[in-house]
N, C-alpha and C positions, 0 to 999 in steps of 0.2 A: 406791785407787791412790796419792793423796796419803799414805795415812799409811804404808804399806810402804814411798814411798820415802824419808819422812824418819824414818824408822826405820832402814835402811840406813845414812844420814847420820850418824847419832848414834853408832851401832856405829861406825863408822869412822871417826869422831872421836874415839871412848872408846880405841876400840885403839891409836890413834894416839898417844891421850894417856898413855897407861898403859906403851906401849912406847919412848915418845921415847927414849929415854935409852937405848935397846938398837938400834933401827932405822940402819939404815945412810943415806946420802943417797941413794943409788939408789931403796932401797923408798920413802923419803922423798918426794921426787918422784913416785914410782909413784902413793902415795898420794893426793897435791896431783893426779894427772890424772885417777884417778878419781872425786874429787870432781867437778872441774870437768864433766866429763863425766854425773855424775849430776846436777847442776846444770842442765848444758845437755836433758838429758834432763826435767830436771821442767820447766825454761820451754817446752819443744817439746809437749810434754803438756797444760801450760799453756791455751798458743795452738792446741791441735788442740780440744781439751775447749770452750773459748770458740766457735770455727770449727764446731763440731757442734752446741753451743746455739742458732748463729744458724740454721746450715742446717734443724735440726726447727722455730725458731718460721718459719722460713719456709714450711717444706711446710706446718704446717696454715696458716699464710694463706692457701697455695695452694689445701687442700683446701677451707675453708672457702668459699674464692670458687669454688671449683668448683660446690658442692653448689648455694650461694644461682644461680648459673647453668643448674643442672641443674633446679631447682625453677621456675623463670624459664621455661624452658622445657616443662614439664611443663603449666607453667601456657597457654601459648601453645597446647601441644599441643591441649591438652583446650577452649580454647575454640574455635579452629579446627575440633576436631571435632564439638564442638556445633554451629556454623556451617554446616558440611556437612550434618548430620544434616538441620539446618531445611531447608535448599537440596533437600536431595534429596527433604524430603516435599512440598514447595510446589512442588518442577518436578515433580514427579509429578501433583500437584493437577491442576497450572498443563497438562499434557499433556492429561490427560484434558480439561478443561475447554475447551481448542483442539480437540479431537479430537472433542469435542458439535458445537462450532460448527461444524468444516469440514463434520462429515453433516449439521449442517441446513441447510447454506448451499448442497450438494450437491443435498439434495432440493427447497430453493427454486428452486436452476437447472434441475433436470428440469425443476418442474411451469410452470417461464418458456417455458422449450423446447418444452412440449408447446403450452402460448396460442399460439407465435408459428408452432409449424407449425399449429395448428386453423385459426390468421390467414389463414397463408397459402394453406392450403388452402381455406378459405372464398371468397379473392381470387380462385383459380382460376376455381372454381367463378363466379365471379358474372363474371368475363369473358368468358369461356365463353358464358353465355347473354347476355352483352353482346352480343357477337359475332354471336351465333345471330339475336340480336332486330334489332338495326343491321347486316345484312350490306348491304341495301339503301340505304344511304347512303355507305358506305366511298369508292364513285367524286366525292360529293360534299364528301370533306373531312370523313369522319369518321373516327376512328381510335382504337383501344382498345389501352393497355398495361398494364402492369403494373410500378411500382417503387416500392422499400422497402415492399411488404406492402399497397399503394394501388391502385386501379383507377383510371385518367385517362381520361374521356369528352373526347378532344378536337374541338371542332366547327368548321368556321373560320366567318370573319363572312358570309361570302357564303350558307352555309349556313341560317344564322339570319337573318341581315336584311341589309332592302336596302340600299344604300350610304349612308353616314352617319347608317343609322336606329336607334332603338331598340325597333322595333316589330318584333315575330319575325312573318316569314312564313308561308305556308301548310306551305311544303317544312320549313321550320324544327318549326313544330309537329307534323305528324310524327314526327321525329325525335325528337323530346319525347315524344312520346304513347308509343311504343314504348318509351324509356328506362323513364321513369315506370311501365309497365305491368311491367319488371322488377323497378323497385326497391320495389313496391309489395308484392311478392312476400318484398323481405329487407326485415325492418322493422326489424333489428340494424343495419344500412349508414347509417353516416353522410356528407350529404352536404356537398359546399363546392363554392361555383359564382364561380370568379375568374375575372373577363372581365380580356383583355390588348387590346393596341395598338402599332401600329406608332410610331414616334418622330414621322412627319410631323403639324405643327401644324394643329387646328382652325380652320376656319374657313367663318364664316355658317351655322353650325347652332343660332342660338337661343338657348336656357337651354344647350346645352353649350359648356361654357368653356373645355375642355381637353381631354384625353388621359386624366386621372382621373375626369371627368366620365362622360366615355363609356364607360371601361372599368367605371365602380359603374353606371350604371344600365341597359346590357346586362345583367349581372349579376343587377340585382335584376329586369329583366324576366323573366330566365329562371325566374328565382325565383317570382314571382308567377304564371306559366302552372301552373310545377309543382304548386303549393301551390293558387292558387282553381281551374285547370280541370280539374288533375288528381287532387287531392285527396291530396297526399302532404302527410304532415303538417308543418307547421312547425316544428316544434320539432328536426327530426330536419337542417334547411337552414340554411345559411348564404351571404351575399353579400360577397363583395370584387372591390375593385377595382386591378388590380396596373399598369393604365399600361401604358406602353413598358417600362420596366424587367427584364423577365422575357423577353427575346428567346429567339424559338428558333431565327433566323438572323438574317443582317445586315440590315438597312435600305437597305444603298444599293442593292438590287434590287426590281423589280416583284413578281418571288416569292417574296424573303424576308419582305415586307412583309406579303406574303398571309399566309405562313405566321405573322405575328408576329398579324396580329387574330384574332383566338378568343377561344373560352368553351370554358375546361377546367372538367369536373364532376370533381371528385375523392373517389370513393367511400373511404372507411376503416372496416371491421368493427371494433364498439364495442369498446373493450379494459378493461373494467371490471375483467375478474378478470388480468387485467395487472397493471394497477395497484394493485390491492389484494394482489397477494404481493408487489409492490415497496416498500408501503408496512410488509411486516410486519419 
C-alpha cells in the first residue's frame, strides 16, 4: 500500500515536472489538490494501519488472558470433580456403615423389648400368686401393686408389730411365712425391705433414737425372720431404712400417719441379660 501510493506521487511529480511549462494554472492547481489529497490519504492510512496494529496486539492480550482463565478453570473444574468423586464414594461408605448400625441397634431394641415384657410378664405372674397367697391379710393392711416392672408388698406397722416395737408379732409372722413361701418358689426375685415412718418424734423407746432408727431396724427385723426362720437366702435381701421421708399421705392425720409406718417389700426380676445388651 505504501509503495503504490508513493509511486503515484512521483508520476505526478515527474508529469508535473516534465509538463510545467505547457500546463495551464487551472490543471496547475488541479494537480497541487491532488497531491494533497493523496497526502491526506497516506496519513489517514497511516493512523488507521497504527490503529489496527494496536487493536490485533490487543485481541491476543485478550485471547491470551482468555485461555490462561479457561485453563484456571479447567483446573478448578477437575478438582472439584475429584472432590465429589471422593464425597460420593465415602457417603456411600459412610451410608452403608450407618445403615449396619441403625439394624443392629434395631435388633438390640427388640431383644430390650422382649427382657422388659419377659419382666413384666414375670411381675404379673408373681403378683398374682402374691395376691392368691396374702388374700387373707388384705383387711389388715396388706396390699400388693405393681410399678415400673416391681411388685410392692406393702404391710402397715400394726400388721407387723406392736406399737413402738421391733419385734414382729404372731399375725405379722404369718404374713411373712406365706410371703416367703412364694418367693421361695422365684429364686430369680430380688428382694428389698424399706421400713418407713411417720414424721412424729420418738420417744422413750431405748436404743431407738429416732425415726431412722426405727425405720433400719424394722427393716432388718423383717430381714432376719425371712432369712433365719424362713430360709430365704441372703444374698438375694436387702435392708433400708427410709424414715418419714417417703410419705404416702400427710401427717397431720391419725390415718395418714398409719398409712405412712410400713414395711414395703419390693420384689424386682433379676435383669442380668438386660444389662448385658445394654452393655454391648
Amino acid at each position: 500500500m505504501k509503495r503504490i501510493t508513493l509511486f503515484l506521487a512521483v508520476v505526478l511529480f515527474a508529469s508535473a515536472f516534465t509538463s510545467c511549462v505547457v500546463l495551464s494554472p487551472k490543471k496547475y492547481k488541479a494537480l497541487l489538490a491532488r497531491q494533497d489529497s493523496l497526502n491526506n490519504g497516506w496519513n489517514d492510512s497511516h493512523v488507521s494501519n497504527g490503529n489496527l496494529e494496536k487493536t490485533i496486539a490487543k485481541l491476543k492480550r485478550d485471547t491470551a488472558d482468555l485461555y490462561g482463565r479457561l485453563n484456571e478453570m479447567e483446573g478448578k473444574y477437575n478438582e472439584a470433580s475429584g472432590k465429589f468423586s471422593k464425597l460420593k464414594s465415602n457417603s456411600s461408605s459412610e451410608i452403608k456403615k450407618l445403615s449396619d448400625d441403625l439394624k443392629k441397634r434395631e435388633e438390640r431394641l427388640k431383644e430390650v423389648e422382649d427382657v422388659l415384657r419377659k419382666r413384666d410378664e414375670a411381675s404379673n405372674q408373681l403378683k398374682e400368686k402374691l395376691q392368691q397367697a396374702l388374700l387373707g391379710f388384705t383387711k389388715n393392711g396388706l396390699t400388693v401393686e405393681m410399678k415400673n416392672g416391681k411388685v410392692y408388698v406393702s404391710l402397715t406397722d400394726k400388721l407387723l408389730f406392736p406399737s413402738g416395737s421391733i419385734i414382729i408379732d404372731e399375725k405379722g409372722k404369718q404374713a411373712l411365712s406365706q410371703l416367703a413361701a412364694v418367693l421361695k418358689q422365684q429364686p430369680e426375685i430380688i428382694i428389698a425391705v424399706e421400713g418407713h415412718t411417720d414424721s412424729q418424734k420418738i420417744n422413750n423407746l431405748g436404743q431407738i433414737k429416732d425415726n431412722w432408727d426405727l425405720s433400719v431396724l424394722r427393716s432388718t427385723s423383717v430381714v432376719r425372720f425371712l432369712t433365719e426362720t424362713e430360709k430365704v437366702p441372703g444374698i438375694r435381701l436387702t435392708a433400708t431404712g427410709k424414715g418419714e421421708f417417703q410419705p404416702l399421705d400427710s401427717n397431720s392425720s391419725a390415718e395418714g400417719r398409719s398409712k405412712n409406718r410400713r414395711i414395703e417389700i419390693v420384689l424386682s426380676p433379676k435383669l442380668d441379660e438386660l444389662y448385658d445388651l445394654i452393655k454391648k
